[in-house]
VMD Tcl script that draws the C-alpha trace (Angstrom):
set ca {
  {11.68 9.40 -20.63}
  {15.25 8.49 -20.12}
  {17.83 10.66 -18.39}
  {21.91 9.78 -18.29}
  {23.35 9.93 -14.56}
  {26.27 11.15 -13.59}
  {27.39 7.37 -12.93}
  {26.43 6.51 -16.48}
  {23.67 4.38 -16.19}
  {20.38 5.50 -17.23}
  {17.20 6.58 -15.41}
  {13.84 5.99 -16.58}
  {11.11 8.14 -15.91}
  {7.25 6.91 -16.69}
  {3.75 7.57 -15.41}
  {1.41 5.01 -14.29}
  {-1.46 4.15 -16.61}
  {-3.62 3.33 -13.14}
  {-5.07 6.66 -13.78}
  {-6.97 5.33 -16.64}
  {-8.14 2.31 -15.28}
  {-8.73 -0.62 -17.60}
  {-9.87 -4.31 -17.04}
  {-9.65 -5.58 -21.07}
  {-6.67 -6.16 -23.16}
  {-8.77 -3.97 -25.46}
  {-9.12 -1.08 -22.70}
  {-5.27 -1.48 -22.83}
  {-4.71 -0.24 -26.30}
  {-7.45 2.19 -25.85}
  {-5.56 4.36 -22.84}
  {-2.13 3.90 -25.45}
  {-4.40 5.83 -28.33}
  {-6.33 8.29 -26.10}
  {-4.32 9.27 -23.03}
  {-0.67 8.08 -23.42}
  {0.54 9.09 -27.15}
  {-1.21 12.67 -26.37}
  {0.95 13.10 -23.45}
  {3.87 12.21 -25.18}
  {3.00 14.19 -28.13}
  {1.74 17.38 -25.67}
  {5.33 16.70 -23.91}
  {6.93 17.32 -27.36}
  {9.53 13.91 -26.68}
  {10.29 11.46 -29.43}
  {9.47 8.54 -26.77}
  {7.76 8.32 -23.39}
  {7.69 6.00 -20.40}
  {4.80 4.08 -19.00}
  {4.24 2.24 -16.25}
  {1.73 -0.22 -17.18}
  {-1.31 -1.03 -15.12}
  {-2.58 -4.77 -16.17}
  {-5.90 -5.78 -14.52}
  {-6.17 -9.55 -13.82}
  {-8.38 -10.06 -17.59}
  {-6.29 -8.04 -19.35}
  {-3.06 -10.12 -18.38}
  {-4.75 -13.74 -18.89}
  {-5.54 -12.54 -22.56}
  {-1.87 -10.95 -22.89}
  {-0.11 -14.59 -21.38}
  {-2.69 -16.94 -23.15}
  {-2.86 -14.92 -26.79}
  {0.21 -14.45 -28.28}
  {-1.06 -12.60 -31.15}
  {-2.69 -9.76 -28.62}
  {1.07 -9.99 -26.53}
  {2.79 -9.01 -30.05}
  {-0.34 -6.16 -31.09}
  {1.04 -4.71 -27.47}
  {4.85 -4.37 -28.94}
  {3.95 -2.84 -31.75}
  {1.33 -0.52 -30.90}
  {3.90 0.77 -27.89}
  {6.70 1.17 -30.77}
  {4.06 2.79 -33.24}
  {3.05 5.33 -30.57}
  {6.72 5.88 -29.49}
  {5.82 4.61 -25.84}
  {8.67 2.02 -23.74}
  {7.49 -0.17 -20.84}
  {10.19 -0.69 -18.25}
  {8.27 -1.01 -15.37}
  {4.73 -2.67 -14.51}
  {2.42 -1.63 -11.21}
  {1.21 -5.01 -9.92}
  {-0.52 -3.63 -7.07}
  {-4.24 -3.75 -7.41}
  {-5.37 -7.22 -9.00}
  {-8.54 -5.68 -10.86}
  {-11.74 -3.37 -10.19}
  {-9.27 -0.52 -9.63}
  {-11.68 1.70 -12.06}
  {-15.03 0.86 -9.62}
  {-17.07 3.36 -7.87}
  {-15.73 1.97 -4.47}
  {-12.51 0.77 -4.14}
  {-11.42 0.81 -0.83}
  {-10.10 -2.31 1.00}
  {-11.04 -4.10 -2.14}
  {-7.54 -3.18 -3.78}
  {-5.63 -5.66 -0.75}
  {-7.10 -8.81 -2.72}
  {-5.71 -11.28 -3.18}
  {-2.81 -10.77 -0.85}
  {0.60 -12.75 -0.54}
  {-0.50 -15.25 1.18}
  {-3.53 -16.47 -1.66}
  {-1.58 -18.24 -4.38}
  {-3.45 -16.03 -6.94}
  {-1.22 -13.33 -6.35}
  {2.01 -15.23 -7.24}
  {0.35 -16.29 -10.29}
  {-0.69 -13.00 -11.30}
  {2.69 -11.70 -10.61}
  {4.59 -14.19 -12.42}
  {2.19 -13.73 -15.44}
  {3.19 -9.80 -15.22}
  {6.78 -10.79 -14.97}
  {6.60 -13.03 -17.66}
  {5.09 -10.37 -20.00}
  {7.44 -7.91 -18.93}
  {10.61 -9.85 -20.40}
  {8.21 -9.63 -23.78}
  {7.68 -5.30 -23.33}
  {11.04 -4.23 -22.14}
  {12.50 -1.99 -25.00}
  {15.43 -4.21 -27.29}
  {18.11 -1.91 -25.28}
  {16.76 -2.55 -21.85}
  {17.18 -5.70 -19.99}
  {16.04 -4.72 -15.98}
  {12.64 -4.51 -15.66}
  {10.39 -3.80 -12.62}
  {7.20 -4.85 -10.61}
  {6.09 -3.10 -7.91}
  {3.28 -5.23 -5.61}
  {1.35 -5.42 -2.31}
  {3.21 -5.14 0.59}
  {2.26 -8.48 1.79}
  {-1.44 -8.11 2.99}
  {-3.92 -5.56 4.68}
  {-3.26 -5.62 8.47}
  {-6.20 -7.73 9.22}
  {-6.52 -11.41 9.18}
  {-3.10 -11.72 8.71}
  {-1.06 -14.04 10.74}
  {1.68 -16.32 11.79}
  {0.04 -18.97 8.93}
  {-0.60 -15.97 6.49}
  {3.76 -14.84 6.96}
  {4.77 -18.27 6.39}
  {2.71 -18.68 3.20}
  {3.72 -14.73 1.62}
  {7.36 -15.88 2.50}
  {7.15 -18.98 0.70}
  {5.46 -17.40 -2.14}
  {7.70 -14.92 -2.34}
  {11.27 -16.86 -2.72}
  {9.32 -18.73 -5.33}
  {8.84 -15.78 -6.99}
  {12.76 -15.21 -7.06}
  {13.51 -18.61 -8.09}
  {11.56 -18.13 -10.95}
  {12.68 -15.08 -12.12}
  {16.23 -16.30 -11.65}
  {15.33 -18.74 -14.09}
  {13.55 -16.83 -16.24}
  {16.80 -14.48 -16.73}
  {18.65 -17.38 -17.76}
  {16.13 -18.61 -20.53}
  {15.23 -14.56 -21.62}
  {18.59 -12.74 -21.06}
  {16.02 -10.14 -19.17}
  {16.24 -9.79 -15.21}
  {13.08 -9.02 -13.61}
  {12.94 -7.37 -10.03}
  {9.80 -7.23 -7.62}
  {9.52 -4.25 -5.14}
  {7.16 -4.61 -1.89}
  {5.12 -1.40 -1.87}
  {5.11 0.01 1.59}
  {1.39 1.55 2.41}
  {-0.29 3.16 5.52}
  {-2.59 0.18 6.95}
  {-0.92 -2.80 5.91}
  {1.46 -5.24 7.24}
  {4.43 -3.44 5.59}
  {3.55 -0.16 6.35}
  {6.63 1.50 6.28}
  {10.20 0.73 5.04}
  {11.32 -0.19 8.24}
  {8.68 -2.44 8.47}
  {9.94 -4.34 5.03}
  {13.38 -5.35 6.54}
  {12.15 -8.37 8.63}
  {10.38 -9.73 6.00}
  {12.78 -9.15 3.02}
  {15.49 -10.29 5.19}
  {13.88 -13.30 5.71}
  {13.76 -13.82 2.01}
  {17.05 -13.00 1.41}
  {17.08 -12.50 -2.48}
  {18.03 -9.45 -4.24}
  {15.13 -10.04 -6.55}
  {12.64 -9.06 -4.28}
  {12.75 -5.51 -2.57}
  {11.19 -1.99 -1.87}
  {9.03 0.14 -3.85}
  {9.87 3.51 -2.22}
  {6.31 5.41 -2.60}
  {6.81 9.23 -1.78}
  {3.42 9.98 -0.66}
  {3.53 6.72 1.69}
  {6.48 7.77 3.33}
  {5.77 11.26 3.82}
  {1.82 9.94 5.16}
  {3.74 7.86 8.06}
  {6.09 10.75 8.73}
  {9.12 8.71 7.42}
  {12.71 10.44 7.07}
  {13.86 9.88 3.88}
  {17.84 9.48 5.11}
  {16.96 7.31 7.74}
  {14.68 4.96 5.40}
  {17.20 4.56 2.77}
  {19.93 4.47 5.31}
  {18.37 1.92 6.65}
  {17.25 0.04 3.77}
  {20.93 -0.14 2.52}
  {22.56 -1.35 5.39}
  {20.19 -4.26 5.30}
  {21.39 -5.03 1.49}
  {17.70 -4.55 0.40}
  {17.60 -2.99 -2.93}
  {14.98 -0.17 -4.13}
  {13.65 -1.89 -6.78}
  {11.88 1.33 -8.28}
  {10.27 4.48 -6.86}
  {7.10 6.38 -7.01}
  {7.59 9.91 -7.15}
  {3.85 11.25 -5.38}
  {3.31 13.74 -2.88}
  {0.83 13.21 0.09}
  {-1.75 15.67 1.95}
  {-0.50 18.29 4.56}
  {-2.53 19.75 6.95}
  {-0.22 21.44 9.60}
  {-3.02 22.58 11.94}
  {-5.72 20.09 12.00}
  {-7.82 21.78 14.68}
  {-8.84 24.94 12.86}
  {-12.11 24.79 11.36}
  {-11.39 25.81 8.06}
  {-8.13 23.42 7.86}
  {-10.94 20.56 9.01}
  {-13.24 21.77 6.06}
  {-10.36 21.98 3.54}
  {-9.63 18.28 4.42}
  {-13.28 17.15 3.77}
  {-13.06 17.92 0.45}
  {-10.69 14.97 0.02}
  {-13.19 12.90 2.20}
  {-14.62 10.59 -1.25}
  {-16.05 7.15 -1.70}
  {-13.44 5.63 -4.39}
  {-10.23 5.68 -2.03}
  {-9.08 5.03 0.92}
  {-7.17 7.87 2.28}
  {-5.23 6.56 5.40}
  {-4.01 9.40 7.80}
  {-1.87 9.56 10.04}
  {-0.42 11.85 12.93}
  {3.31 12.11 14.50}
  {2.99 12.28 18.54}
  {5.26 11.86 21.44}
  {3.43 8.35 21.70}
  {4.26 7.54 18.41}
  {2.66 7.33 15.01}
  {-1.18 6.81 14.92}
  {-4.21 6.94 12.67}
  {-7.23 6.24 11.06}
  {-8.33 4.01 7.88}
  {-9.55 7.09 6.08}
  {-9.59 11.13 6.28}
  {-13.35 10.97 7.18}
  {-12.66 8.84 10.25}
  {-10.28 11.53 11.36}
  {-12.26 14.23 11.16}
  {-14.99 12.83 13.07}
  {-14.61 13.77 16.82}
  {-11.92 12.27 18.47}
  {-10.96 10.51 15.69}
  {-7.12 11.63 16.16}
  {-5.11 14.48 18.23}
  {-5.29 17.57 16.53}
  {-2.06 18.72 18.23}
  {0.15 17.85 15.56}
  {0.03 17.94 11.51}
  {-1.89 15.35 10.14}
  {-0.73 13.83 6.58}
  {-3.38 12.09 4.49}
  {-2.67 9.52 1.45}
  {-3.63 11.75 -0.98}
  {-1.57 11.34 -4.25}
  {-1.38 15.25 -4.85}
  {-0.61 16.46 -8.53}
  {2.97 16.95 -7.99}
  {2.97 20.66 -9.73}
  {-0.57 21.95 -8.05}
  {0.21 22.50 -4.57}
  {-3.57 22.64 -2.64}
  {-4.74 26.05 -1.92}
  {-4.14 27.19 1.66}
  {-5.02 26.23 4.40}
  {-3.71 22.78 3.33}
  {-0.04 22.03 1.57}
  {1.92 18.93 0.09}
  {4.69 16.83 1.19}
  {7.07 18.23 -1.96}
  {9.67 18.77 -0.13}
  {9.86 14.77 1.09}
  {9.73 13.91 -2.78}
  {12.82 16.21 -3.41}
  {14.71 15.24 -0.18}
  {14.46 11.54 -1.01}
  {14.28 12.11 -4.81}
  {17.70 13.82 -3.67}
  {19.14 11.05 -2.07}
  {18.01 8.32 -4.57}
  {19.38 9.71 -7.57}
  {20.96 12.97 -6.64}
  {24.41 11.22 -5.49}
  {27.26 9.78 -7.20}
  {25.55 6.58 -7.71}
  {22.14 5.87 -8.72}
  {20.12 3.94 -5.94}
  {17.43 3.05 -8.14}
  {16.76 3.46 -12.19}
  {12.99 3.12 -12.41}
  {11.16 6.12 -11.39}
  {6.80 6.16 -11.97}
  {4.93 8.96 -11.53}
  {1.44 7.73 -9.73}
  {-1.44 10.08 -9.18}
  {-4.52 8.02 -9.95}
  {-6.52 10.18 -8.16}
  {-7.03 13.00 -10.59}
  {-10.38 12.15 -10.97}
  {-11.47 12.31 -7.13}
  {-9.97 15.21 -6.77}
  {-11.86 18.50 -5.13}
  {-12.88 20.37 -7.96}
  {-10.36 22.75 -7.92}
  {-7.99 20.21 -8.88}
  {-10.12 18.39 -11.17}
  {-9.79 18.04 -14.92}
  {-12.52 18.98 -16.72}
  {-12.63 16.39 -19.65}
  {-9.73 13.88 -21.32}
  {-7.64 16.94 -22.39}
  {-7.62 18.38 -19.37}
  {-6.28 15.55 -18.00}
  {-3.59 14.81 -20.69}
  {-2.43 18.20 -19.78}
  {-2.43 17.48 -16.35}
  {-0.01 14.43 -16.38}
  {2.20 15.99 -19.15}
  {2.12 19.15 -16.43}
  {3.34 16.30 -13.72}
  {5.98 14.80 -15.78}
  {7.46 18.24 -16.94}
  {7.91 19.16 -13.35}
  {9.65 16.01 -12.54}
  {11.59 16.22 -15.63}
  {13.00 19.43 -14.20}
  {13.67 18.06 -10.84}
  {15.60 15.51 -12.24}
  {17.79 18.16 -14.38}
  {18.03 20.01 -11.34}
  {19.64 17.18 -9.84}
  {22.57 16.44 -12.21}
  {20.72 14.39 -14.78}
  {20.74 14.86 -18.38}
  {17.66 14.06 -20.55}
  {18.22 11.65 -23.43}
  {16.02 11.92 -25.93}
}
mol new
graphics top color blue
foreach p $ca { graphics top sphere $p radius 0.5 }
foreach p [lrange $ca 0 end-1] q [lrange $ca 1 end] { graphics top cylinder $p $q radius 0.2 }
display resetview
């Protein structure tokens, strides 16, 4: 979906494919034919945005097989579907019973992760639509916490401006420019956006900066002015953003709060959560750890990374972090100028979802992500923007 700003550039709106999981080039094409078409088509809109999810397999057969790269293009122009944007996060198994700490691997400082990247950015160039020519990759943000040190910095840092000197010349050979943004996520090194400024900094090229994930933000209690304040007086761009809403529980120390929250206690995810306190910001690895007893101060609301559907608010005694999404939704593209033009709805999580929230079957689900990108259709409009169709 594209939308015109005020400024005149456009915006893109897509939603991650992530929620479909798929290892296989062949799995690729599969979620384009059963989930992503339908959505379009249930949206009613002659085109829709995707934000590509390519497992480690499924981008060696893409890179090494130019006849499967070019069965891609045309099956995304048959079904009336546009790649702008790619999430490079998790490497592969992202579909397995238990993912957990598994989705780190490799991190910035294993050379398999530049090669996967650069794959991803190389097969972007080859998806952007003819009329497009800034594409996106959102990635780790560097490594999980642990095991990472000064040796680990040194060899994500190097990786890193390599990155950007490729893509440099990659722009001058395709015409296409290609930016990376770090993903900042509860647990790891680059937990918040504050936390990406040394690091970027350090790199110093405008081809690698911030993926601004809503629900991560809101999970570590992050003010969206101050973050994006802050971000832009450091010159580091926001590559793209993920509009997701986390979990709210504003009085963690009532029993039925604590039993709402265990319903979001599953074995697929990790669900970092986190606490504001006079102290500062603390927290646990997972919503299970901090409901056991003493696993964090119940004097203050807890937020858990939860990607919420955005329209289905949880039923009481639990809420969403909305409101974050629209204030920094608000101040990304609701000013004069656009500070970013790749927007990606992300809820994978639709399928460990309390039941409540669960779909039932595929077209439950199709109706659930159309339901997702209808609402932030409309928050967009709200905003100023005009759909282009």
């Amino acid at each position: 979906m594209r939308f015109l700003h005020p400024d005149g550039s456009t915006v893109h709106l897509a939603y991650c494919t992530n929620v479909h999981p798929a290892e296989t080039f062949d799995g690729v094409l599969a979620q384009l034919r059963d989930f992503c078409e339908p959505v379009r088509i249930r949206l009613g809109r002659e085109r829709l945005g995707v934000g590509l999810w390519l497992a480690k397999d499924a981008a060696h057969t893409l890179v090494t097989d130019a006849g499967a790269l070019n069965l891609l293009r045309e099956e995304l122009k048959r079904r009336s579907l546009e790649v702008v944007t790619l999430n490079g996060f998790p490497y592969e198994g992202f579909g397995a019973q238990q993912v957990k700490y598994r989705v780190y691997k490799p991190d910035w400082a294993d050379p398999e992760r530049l090669r996967h990247t650069a794959d991803l950015a190389h097969l972007l160039t080859w998806l952007l639509p003819d009329d497009v020519g800034e594409g996106s990759i959102s990635t780790l943000p560097l490594a999980w916490r642990t095991s990472y040190d000064h040796r680990s910095a040194d060899a994500a840092r190097r990786a890193l401006s390599s990155l950007a000197a490729y893509l440099d010349t990659m722009e001058a050979f395709t015409g296409r420019s290609i930016r990376i943004g770090l993903e900042p996520e509860p647990g790891c090194v680059v937990e918040t956006t504050a936390d990406a400024i040394g690091p970027l900094s350090d790199i110093g090229h405008d081809r690698v900066g911030v993926c601004v994930d809503t629900c991560h933000l809101a999970t570590s209690f992050e003010d969206p002015a101050t973050a994006l304040d802050a971000l832009d007086a450091a010159g580091i761009p926001v590559v793209k953003a993920q509009v997701s809403a986390a979990l709210h529980a504003q009085d963690p120390h009532l029993p039925e709060v604590r039993r709402a929250l265990a319903a979001f206690d599953e074995s697929r995810f990790l669900h970092q959560t986190r606490v504001n306190t006079e102290a500062g910001l603390r927290g646990t690895d997972d919503v299970g750890e901090a409901l056991r007893l003493g696993g964090l101060p119940v004097s203050a609301p807890w937020r858990s990374h939860v990607h919420l559907p955005l329209h289905a608010v949880p039923a009481g005694p639990l809420t969403s972090t909305l409101t974050v999404l629209q204030d920094c939704l608000t101040r990304l593209v609701g000013g004069p100028t656009a500070r970013t033009r790749h927007l990606e709805v992300e809820t994978y999580t639709w399928q460990v979802l309390p039941r409540s929230l669960r779909p039932l079957d595929p077209a439950g689900l199709i109706d659930g992500i159309a339901a997702e990108l209808a609402f932030a259709r409309d928050l967009l409009t709200d905003l100023g923007l005009k759909e282009l169709q």
